[in-house]
ZADRENLO-145215 format. One record per residue (C-alpha): x, y, z. Coordinates in nm, 4 decimals, always signed. Example, Ala and Ser with C-alpha at 12.3 -4.5 7.8 and 13.67 -1.06 7.14 Angstrom:
2
+----------+----------+----------+
|        u |        v |        w |
+----------+----------+----------+
|  +1.2300 |  -0.4500 |  +0.7800 |
|  +1.3670 |  -0.1060 |  +0.7140 |
+----------+----------+----------+
END
This chain:
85
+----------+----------+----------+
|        u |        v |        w |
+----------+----------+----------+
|  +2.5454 |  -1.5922 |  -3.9695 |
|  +2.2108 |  -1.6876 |  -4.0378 |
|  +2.0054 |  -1.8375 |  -3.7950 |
|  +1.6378 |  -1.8736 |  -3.6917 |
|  +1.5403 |  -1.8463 |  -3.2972 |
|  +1.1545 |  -1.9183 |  -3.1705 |
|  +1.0525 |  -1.6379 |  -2.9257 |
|  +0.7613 |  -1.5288 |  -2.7575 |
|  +0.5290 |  -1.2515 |  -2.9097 |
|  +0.5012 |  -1.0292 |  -2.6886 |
|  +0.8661 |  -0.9812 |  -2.6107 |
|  +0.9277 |  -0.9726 |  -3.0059 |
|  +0.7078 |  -0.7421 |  -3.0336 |
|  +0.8875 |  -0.5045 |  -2.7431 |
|  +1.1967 |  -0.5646 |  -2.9270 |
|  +1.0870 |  -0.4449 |  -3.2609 |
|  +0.9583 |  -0.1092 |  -3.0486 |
|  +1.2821 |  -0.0406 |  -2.9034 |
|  +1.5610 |  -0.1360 |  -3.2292 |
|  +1.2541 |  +0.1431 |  -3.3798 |
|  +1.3092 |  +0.3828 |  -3.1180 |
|  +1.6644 |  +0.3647 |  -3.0937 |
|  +1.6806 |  +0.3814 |  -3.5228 |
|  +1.8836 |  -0.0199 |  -3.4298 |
|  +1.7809 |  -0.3014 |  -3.5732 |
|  +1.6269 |  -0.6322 |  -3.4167 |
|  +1.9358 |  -0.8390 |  -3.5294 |
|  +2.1458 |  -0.5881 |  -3.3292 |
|  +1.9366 |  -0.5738 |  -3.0452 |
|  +1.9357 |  -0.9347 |  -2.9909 |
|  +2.3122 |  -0.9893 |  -3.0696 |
|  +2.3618 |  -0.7059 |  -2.7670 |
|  +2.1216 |  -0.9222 |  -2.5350 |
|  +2.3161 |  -1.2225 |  -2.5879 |
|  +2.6388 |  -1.0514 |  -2.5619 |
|  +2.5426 |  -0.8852 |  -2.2262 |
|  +2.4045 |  -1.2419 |  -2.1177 |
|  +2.7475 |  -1.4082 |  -2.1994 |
|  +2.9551 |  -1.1723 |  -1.9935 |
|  +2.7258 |  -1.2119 |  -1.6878 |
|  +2.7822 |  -1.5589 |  -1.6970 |
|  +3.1228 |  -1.5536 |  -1.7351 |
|  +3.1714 |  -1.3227 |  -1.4359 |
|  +2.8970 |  -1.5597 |  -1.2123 |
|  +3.1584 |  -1.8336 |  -1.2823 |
|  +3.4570 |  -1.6633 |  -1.2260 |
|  +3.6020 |  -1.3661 |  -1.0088 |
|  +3.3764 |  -1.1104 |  -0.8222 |
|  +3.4320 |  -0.7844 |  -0.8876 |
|  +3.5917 |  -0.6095 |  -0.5992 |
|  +3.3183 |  -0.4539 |  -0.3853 |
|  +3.3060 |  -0.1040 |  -0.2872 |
|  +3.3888 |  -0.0131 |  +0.0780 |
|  +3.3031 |  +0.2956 |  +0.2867 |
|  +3.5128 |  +0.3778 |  +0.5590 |
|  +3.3470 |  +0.5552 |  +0.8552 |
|  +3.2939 |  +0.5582 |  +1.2310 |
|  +3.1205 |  +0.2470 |  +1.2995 |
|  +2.7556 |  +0.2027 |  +1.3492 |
|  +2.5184 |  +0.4782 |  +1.4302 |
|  +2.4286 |  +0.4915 |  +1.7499 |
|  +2.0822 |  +0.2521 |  +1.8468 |
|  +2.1860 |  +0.0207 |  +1.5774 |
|  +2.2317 |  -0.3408 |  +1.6603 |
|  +2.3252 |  -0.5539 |  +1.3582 |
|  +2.2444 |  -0.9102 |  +1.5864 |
|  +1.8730 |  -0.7519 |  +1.5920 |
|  +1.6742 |  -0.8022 |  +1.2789 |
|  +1.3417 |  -0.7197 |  +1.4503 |
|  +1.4954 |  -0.3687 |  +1.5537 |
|  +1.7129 |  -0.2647 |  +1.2526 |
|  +1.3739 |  -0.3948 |  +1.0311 |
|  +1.1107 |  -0.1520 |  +1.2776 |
|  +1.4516 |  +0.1574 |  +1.2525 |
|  +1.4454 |  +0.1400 |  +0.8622 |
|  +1.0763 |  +0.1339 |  +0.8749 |
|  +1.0347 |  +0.4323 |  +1.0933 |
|  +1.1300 |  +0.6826 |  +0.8125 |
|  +1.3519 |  +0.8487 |  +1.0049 |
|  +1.6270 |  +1.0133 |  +0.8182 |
|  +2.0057 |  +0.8920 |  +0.8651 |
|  +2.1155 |  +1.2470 |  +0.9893 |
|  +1.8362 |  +1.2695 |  +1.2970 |
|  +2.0047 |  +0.8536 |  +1.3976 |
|  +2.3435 |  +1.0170 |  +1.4633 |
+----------+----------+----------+
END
C-alpha cells in the first residue's frame, strides 16, 4: 500500500543513512520500525515474558536489601563482587 506519513527531518534523514548502509530501503526500514513497535505493544498489554532467575546462596555478606543508603554507598564503592564474599 501506498501511503504518505509526515516526519521530522532529522530522523528522515538518519533513516535514509542507515536503509544506505545496510543496502535496505526506507520503505523497509520503516515497515520494520512499525512492526517492532506493534509487537511491543502487544506484549505491554498482555503476558510478561517469564523472567530469568539465578539460583544461589542468598545475599552476600554486608548486604542489607531494607537499606537503600548502604546498598547505594556498596555499589558506589567500586568494589568488585568477588572481594564482598
Amino acid at each position: 500500500m501506498r501511503t504518505t506519513i509526515r516526519i521530522d527531518d532529522d530522523l528522515y534523514r538518519a533513516v535514509k543513512e542507515e536503509a544506505a548502509r545496510t543496502a535496505r530501503t526506507v520503505g523497509e526500514l520503516i515497515e520494520d520500525a512499525v512492526r517492532q513497535a506493534l509487537r511491543r505493544g502487544s506484549v505491554e498489554g498482555g503476558d510478561l515474558p517469564e523472567l530469568p532467575v539465578h539460583l544461589g546462596s542468598g545475599l552476600m555478606p554486608g548486604v542489607d536489601l531494607d537499606d537503600s543508603k548502604a546498598l547505594r554507598t556498596l555499589m558506589d564503592e567500586g568494589v568488585g563482587v568477588d572481594a564482598l564474599r
